[in-house]
C-alpha positions as CSV (number, residue, x, y, z in Angstrom):
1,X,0.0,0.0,0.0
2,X,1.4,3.4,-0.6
3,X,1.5,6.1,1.6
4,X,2.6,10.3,2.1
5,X,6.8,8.8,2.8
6,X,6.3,6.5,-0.2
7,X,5.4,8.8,-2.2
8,X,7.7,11.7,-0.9
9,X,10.5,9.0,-1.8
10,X,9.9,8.6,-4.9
11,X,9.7,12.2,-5.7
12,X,12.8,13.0,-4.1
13,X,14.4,10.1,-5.4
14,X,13.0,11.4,-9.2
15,X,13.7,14.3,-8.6
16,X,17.7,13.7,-8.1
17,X,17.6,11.8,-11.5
18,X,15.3,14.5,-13.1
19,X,18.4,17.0,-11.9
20,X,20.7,15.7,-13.6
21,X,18.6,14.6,-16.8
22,X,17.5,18.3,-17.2
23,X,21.3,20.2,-17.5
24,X,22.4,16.8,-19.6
25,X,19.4,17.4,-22.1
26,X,19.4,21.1,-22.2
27,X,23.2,21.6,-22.8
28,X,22.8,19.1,-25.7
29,X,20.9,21.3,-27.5
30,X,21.8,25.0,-26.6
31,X,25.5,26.6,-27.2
32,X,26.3,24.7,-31.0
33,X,22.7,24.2,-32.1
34,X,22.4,23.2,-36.0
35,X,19.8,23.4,-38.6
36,X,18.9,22.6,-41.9
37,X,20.9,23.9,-44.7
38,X,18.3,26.5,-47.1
39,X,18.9,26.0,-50.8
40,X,17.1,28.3,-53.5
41,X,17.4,26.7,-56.8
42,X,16.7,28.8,-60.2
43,X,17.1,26.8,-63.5
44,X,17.7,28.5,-66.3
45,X,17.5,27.2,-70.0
46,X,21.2,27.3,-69.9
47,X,22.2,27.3,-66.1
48,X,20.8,26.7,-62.9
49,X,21.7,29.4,-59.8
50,X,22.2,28.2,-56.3
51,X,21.6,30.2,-53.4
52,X,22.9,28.2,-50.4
53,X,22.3,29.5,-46.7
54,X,24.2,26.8,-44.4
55,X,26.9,26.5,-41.4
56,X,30.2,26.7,-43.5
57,X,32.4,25.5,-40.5
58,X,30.2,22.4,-40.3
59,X,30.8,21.4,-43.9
60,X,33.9,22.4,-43.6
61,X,34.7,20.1,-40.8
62,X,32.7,17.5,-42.4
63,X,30.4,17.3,-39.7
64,X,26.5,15.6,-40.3
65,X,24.3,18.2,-38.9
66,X,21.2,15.1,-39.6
67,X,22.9,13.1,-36.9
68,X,24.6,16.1,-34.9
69,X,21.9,18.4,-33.4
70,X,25.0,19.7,-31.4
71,X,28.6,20.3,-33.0
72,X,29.5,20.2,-29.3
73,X,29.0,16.1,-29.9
74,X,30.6,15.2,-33.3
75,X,34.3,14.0,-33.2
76,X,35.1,17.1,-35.6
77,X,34.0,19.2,-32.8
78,X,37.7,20.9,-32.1
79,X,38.1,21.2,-35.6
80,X,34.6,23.1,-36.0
81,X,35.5,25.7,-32.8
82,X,38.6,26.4,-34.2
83,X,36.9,27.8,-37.8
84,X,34.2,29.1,-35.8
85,X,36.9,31.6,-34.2
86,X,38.2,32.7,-37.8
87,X,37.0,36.0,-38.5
88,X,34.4,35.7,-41.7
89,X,36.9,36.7,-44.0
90,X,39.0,34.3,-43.4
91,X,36.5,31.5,-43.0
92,X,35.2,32.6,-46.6
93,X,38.7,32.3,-47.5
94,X,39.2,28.8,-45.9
95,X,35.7,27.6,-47.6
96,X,37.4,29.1,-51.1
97,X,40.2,27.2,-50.9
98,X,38.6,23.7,-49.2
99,X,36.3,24.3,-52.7
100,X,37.4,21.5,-55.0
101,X,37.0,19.2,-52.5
102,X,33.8,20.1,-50.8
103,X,32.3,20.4,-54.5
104,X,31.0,16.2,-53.9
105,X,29.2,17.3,-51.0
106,X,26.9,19.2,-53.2
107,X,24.8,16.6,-55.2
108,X,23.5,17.9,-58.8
109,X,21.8,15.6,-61.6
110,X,21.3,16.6,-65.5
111,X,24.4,19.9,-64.8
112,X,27.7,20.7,-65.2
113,X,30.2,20.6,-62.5
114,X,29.3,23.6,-59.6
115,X,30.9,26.0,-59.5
116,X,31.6,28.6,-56.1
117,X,31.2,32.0,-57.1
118,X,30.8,34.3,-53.7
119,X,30.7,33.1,-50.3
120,X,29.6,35.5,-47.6
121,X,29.8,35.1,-43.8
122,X,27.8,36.6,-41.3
123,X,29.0,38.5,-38.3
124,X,28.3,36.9,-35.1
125,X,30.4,38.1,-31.9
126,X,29.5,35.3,-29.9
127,X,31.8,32.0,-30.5
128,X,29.4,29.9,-28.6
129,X,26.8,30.7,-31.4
130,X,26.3,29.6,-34.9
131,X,26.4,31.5,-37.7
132,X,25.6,31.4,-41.6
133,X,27.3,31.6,-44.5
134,X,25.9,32.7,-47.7
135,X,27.1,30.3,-50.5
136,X,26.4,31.2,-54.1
137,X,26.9,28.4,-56.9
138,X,26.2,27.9,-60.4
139,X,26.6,25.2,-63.1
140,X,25.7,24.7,-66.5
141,X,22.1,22.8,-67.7
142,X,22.6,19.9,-69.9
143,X,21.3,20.3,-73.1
144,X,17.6,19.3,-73.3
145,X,17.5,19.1,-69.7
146,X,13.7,19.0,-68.8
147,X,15.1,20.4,-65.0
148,X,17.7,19.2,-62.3
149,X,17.2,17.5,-59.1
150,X,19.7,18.8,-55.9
151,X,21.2,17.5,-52.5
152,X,23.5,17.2,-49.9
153,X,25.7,13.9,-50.2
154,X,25.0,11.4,-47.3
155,X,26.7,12.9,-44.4
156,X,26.7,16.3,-44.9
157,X,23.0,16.6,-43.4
158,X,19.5,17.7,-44.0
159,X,18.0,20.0,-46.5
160,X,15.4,22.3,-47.3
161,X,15.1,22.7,-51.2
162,X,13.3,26.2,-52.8
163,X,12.3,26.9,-56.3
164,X,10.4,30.0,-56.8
165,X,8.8,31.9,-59.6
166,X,6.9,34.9,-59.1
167,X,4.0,33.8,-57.2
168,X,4.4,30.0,-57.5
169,X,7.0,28.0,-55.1
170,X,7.5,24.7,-54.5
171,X,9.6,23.8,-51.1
172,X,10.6,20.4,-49.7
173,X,12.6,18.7,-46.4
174,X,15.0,16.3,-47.7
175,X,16.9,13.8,-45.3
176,X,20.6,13.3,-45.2
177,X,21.5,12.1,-48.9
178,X,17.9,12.8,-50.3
179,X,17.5,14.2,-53.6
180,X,14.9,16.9,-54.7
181,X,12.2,16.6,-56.9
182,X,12.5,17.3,-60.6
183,X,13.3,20.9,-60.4
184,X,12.1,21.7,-64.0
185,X,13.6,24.6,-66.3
186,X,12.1,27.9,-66.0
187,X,9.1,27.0,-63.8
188,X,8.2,25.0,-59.7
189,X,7.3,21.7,-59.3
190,X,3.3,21.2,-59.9
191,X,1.8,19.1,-57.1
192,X,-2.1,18.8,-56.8
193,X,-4.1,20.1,-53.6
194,X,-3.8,16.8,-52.2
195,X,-0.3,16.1,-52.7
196,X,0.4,19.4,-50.6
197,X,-2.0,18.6,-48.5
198,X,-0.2,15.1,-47.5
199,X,3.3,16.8,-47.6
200,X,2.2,19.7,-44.9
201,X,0.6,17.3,-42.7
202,X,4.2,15.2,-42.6
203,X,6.0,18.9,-42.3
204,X,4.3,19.8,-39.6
205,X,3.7,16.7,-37.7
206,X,8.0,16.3,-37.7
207,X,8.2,19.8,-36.4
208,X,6.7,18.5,-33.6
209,X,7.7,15.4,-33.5
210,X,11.4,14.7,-33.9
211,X,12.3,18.3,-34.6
212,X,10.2,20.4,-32.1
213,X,11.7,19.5,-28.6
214,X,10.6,23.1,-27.0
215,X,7.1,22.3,-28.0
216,X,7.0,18.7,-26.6
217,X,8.3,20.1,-23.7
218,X,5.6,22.8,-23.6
219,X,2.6,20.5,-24.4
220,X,4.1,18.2,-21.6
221,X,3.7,20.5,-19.6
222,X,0.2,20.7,-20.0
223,X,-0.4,18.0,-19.2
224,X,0.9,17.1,-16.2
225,X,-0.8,20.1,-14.9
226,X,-4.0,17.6,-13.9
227,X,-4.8,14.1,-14.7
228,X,-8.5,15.0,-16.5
229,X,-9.5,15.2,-19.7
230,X,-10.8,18.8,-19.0
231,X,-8.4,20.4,-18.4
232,X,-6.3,19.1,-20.8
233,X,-8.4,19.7,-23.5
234,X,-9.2,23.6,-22.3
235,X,-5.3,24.7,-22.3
236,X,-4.7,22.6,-25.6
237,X,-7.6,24.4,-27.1
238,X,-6.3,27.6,-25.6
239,X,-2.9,27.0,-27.5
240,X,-4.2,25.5,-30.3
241,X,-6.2,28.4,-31.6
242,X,-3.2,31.2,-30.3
243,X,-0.9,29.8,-32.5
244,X,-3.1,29.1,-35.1
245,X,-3.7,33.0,-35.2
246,X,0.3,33.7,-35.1
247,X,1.2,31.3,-37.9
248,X,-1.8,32.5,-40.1
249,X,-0.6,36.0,-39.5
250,X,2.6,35.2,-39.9
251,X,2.6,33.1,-42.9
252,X,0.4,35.9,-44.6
253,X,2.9,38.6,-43.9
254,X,0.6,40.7,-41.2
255,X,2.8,40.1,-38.4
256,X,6.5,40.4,-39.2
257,X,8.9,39.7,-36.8
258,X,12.8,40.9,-38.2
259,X,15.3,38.0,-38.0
260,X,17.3,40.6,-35.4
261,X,14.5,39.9,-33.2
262,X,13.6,36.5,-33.4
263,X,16.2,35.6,-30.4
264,X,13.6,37.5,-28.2
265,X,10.6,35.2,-29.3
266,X,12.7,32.0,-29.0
267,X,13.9,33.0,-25.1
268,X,9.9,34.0,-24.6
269,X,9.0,30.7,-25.2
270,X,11.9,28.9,-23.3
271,X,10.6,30.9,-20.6
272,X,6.8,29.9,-21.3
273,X,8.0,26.2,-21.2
274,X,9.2,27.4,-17.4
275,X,5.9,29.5,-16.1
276,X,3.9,26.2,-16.9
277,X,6.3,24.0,-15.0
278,X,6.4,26.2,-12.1
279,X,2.2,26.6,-12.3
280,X,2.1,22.8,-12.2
281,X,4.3,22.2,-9.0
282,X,2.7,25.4,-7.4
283,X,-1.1,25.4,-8.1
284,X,-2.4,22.6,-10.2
285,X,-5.7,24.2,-10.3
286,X,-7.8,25.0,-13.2
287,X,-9.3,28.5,-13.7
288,X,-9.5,31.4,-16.3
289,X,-6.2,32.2,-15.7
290,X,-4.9,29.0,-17.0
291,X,-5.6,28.8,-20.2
292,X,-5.8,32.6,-21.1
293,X,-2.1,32.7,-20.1
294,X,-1.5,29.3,-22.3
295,X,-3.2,31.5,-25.3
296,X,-0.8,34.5,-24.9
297,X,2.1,31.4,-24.9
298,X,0.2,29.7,-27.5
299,X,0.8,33.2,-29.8
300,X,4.4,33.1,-29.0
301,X,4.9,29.5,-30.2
302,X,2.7,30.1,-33.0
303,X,5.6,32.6,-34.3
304,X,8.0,29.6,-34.1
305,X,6.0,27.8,-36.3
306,X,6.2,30.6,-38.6
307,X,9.5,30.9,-38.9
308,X,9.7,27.4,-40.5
309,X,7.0,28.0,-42.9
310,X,9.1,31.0,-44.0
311,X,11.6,28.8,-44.7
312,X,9.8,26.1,-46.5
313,X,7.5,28.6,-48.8
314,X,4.1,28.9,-49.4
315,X,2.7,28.8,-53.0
316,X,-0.4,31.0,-53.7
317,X,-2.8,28.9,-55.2
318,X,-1.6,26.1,-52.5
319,X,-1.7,28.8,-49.5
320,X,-4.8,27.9,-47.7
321,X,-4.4,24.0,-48.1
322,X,-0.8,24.0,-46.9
323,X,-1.2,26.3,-44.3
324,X,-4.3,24.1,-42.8
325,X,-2.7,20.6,-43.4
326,X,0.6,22.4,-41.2
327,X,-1.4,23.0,-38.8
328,X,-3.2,19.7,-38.5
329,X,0.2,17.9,-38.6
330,X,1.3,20.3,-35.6
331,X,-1.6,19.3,-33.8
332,X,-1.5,15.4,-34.3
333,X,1.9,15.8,-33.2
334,X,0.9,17.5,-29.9
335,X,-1.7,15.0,-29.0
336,X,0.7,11.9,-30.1
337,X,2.9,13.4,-27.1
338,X,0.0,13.6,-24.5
339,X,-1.1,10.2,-25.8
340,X,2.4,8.6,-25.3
341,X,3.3,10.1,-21.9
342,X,-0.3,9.0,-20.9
343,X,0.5,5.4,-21.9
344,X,3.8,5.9,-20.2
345,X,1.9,6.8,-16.9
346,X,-0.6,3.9,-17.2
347,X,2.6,1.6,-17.9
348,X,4.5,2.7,-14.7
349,X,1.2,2.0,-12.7
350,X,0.4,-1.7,-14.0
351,X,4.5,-2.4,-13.2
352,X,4.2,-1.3,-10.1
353,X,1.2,-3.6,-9.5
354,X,2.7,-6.4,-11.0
355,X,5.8,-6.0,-8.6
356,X,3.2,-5.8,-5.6
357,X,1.4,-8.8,-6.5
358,X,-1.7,-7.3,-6.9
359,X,-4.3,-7.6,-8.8
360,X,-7.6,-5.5,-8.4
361,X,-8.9,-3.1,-10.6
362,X,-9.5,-0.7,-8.3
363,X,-6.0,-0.9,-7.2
364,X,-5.1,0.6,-10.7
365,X,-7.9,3.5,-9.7
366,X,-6.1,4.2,-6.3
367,X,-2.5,4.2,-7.5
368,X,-2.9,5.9,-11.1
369,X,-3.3,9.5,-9.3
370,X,-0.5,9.2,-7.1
371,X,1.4,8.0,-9.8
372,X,0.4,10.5,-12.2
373,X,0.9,13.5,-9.5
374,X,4.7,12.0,-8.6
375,X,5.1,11.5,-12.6
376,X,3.4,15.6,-12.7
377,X,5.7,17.0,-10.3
378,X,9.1,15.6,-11.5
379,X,8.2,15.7,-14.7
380,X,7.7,19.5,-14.2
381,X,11.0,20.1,-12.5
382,X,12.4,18.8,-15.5
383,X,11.3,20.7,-17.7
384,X,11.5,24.1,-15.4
385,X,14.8,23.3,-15.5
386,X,15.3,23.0,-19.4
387,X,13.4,25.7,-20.3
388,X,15.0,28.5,-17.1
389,X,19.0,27.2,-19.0
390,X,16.8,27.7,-22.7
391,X,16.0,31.1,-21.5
392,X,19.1,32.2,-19.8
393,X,21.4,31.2,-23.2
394,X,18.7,32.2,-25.4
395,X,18.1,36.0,-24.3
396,X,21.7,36.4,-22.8
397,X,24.3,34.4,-24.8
């Protein structure tokens, strides 16, 4: 039978572990954080343009930002903190000269050979910061060339394709070694409503789940703020319609947040991921104040989204349908998290049981909230924990 020292153990025992867990998991993916390499692709009759905005040190250093969320973690990490200190004149120069062998990293069908013809490095004071680099390349079209398809070799990391023409654009998240699409001369990719439809739902469903560790963190704590469907489903209403506002507005240009400031909405919601942490440990209570102030987060987060729509593209006559089917993939991503920590809960309990020999049913009903409030509270610390060192290197590092 449990009881109040029972319990208190196993919270204080947790919360030791949780401690520990917490600075491991948010210094893994703070000071060297990486991110998908941005290519613009315009195909000419006769050649096809490359605008490439990636981290030069980490291809210089040959490092796989697919399997390195962290250059802190790759074996090349010495190498990559030693070009990160080069001023970015000399890391341009360094990329120049590294040129003829980093060309095979750079995977182009139905062209010539690439060729590097500026490379431009942004200015960031802070070493323990990344920074991008500006690549422009070109290379000539075959002859009858119907379009090319582009990549990063397998290694070198993931990839966000663009083709634009005036209105239309077509955008797509390629894995590590993935190719694009046909990229077809002097137009975008055509997909129908339902193939964008099916290809936003995946987008945003990933930026949730793998990608979007701030937001599982925030929807977790959501939920361990009471074990009840009720209030669960009034603060994931809450945020589900904020940020549906934000990334509409967003997305549609009404709300425009400059990249300069964007460091100030990314420590905002590090620091919501905290408030509803502290909230849960403090006053698990429901009232009007819980999920109006999960709306105002819910705005915030909604930005985030934003940001990787902006990077993706939205094409006109596709706008509505791949805005919605984001959206939808955002959400079943939020409720596969609730859903698996809820098993995890139920999971816990039945072991538990089967290592006190007991059988009942009702003994699942008695120990499934004191399980779920020990689970609620270090849980909560954990993530108070991640998102106070999120804030702290986000708005002052």
């Amino acid at each position: 039978m449990s009881t109040p020292l029972s319990f208190l153990y196993t919270v204080v025992r947790a919360l030791l572990m949780s401690m520990v867990a917490a600075i491991t998991l948010a210094t893994s993916v703070a000071a060297h954080e990486t991110a998908p390499a941005v290519a613009s692709v315009s195909v000419g009759s006769d050649t096809v343009d490359i605008t490439l905005i990636a981290n030069a040190e980490a291809l210089l250093a040959g490092i796989d930002t697919a399997e390195y969320a962290d250059t802190n973690d790759a074996p090349q990490a010495a190498e990559y903190d030693r070009l990160r200190a080069l001023e970015p004149a000399e890391l341009a120069a360094a990329f120049e000269a590294a040129w003829p062998e980093l060309r095979s990293a750079f995977v182009l069908t139905n062209a010539g050979d690439l060729t590097l013809d500026s490379v431009e490095v942004a200015v960031v004071e802070n070493l323990e910061l990344s920074r991008e680099s500006r690549l422009v390349m070109s290379a000539p079209v075959d002859a009858g060339a119907e379009g090319v398809t582009f990549g990063l070799a397998e290694g070198r990391g993931n990839l966000i394709v663009r083709q634009t023409v005036g209105d239309e654009v077509f955008a797509e998240f390629l894995d590590a070694g993935q190719m694009s699409e046909l990229l077809p001369v002097q137009g975008v990719v055509q997909e129908t409503a339902g193939e964008a439809f099916v290809r936003f739902v995946i987008e945003g469903f990933e930026h949730i789940i793998p990608k979007g560790l701030d937001h599982i963190l925030f929807v977790l704590g959501l939920f361990f703020f009471a074990l009840a469907w009720s209030p669960i489903l009034w603060q994931v209403t809450a945020f589900t319609v904020a940020h549906t506002v934000t990334l509409a507005l967003a997305t549609l240009g009404v709300v425009n947040i400059p990249d300069d400031w964007m460091w100030l909405v990314e420590a905002l919601i590090a620091l919501s991921i905290t408030y509803v942490a502290i909230e849960n440990i403090l006053q698990p209570k429901l009232g009007w104040w819980r999920p109006a102030v999960v709306f105002g987060f819910g705005l915030l987060h909604g930005l985030g989204f934003a940001s990787v729509l902006g990077d993706l593209g939205l094409a006109q006559g596709q706008f509505v349908v791949s805005l919605i089917a984001f959206n939808i993939g955002v959400e079943i991503g939020q409720l596969a998290v609730i859903l698996a920590a809820f098993v995890l809960i139920l999971l816990g309990v039945q072991a538990a049981r089967m290592a006190r020999l007991e059988d009942p049913e009702e003994q699942m009903v008695r120990d499934l909230p004191e399980m779920y409030r020990a689970n609620a509270i270090v849980g909560s610390i954990i993530i108070g924990i991640i998102g106070a060192y999120w804030f702290i290197e986000r708005a002052f590092f």
